[in-house]
Kinemage of the C-alpha trace (Angstrom):
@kinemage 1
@onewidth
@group {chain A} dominant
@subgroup {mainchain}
@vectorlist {calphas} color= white
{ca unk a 1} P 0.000 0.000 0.000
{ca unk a 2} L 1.118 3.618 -0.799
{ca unk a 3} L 1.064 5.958 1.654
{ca unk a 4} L -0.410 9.201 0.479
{ca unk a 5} L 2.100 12.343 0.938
{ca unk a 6} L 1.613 16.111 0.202
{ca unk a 7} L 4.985 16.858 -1.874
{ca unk a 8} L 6.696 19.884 -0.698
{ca unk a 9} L 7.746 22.693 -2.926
{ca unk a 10} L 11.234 22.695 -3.041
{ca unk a 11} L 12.954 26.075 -3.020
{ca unk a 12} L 14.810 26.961 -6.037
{ca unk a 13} L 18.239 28.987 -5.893
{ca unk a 14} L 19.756 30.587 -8.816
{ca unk a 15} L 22.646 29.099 -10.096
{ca unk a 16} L 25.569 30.247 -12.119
{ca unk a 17} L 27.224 28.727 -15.482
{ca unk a 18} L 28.594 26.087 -13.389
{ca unk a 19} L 25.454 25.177 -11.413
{ca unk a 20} L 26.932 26.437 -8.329
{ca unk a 21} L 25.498 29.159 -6.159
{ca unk a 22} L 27.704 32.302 -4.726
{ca unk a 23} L 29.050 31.739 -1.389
{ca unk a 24} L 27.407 35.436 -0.317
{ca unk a 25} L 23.882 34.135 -1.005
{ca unk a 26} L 24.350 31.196 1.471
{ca unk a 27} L 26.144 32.568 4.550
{ca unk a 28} L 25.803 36.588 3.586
{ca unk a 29} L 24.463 37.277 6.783
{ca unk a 30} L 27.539 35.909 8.658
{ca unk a 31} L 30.099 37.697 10.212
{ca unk a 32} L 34.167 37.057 9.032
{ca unk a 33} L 34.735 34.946 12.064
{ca unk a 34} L 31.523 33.012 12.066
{ca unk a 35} L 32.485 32.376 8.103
{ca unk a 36} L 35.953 30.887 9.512
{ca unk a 37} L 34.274 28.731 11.883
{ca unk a 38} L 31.696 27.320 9.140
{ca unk a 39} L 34.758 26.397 6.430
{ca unk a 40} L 36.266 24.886 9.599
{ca unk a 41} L 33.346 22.904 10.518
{ca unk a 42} L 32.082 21.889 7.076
{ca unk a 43} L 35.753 21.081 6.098
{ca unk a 44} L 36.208 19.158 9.058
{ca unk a 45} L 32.796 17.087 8.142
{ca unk a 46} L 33.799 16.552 4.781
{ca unk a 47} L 36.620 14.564 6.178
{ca unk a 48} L 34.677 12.507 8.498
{ca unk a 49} L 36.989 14.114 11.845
{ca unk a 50} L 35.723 14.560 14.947
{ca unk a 51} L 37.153 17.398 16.361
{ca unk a 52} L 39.294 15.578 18.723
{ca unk a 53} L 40.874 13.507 16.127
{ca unk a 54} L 41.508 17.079 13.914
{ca unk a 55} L 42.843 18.203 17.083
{ca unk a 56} L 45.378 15.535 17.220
{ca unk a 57} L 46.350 15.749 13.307
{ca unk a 58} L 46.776 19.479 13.568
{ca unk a 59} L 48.652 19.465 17.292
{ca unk a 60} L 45.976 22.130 18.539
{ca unk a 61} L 43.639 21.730 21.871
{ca unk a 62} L 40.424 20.073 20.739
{ca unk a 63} L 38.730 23.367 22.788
{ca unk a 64} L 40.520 25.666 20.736
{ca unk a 65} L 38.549 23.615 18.009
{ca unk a 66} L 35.491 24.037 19.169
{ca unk a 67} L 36.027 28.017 20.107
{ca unk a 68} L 37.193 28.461 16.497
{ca unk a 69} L 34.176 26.535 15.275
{ca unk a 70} L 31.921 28.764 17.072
{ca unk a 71} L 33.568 32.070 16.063
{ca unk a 72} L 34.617 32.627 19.837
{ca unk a 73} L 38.561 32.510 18.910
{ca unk a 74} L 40.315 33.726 15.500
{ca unk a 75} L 41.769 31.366 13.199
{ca unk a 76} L 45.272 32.815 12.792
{ca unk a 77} L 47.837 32.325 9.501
{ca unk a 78} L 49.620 29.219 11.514
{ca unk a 79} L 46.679 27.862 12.903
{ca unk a 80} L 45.060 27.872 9.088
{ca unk a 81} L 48.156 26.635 7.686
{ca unk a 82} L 48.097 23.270 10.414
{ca unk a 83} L 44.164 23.328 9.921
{ca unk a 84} L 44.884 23.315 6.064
{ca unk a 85} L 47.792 20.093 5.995
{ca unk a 86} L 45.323 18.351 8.591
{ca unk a 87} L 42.191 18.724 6.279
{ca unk a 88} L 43.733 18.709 2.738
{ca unk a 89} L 43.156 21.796 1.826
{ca unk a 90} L 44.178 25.465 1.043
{ca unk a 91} L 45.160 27.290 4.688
{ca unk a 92} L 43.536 30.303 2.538
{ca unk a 93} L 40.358 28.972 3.368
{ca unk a 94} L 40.553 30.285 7.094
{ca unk a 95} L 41.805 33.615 5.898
């Protein structure tokens, strides 16, 4: 037996040549230290690392982590370059 479900309208979001939408229309509304703490988090994610295993990659206090993830601390050039070799990717990310 089917179950009977109201479909809901999905939201559409304009895209560029490249199907991909501008940064600025996601997280526009963020400030440049909450933006740091969102690359951190989602780059972190995409890696499948908790935080305390990042924190032991990148030699920096899992609480540190967390503080950056949360836009309470900075991320600073050599933090973002240890964050960067950690999580394969551009330190410039951070930045």
């Amino acid at each position: 037996m089917l179950a009977l479900t109201k479909k809901r309208p999905t939201k559409t979001r304009p895209a560029t040549d490249t199907g991909n939408v501008d940064w600025r229309e996601v997280f526009g509304s963020y400030e440049d230290h909450k933006l740091q703490g969102a690359a951190l988090r989602g780059a972190r994610a995409k890696e499948g690392l908790t935080q305390r295993q990042l924190s032991e990659l990148a030699n920096i206090p899992q609480g540190h982590l967390s503080e950056m993830e949360n836009g309470k601390r900075p991320i600073g050039v050599i933090v973002a370059k240890k964050l960067g070799k950690a999580l394969n990717i551009s330190y410039k990310v951070f930045l």
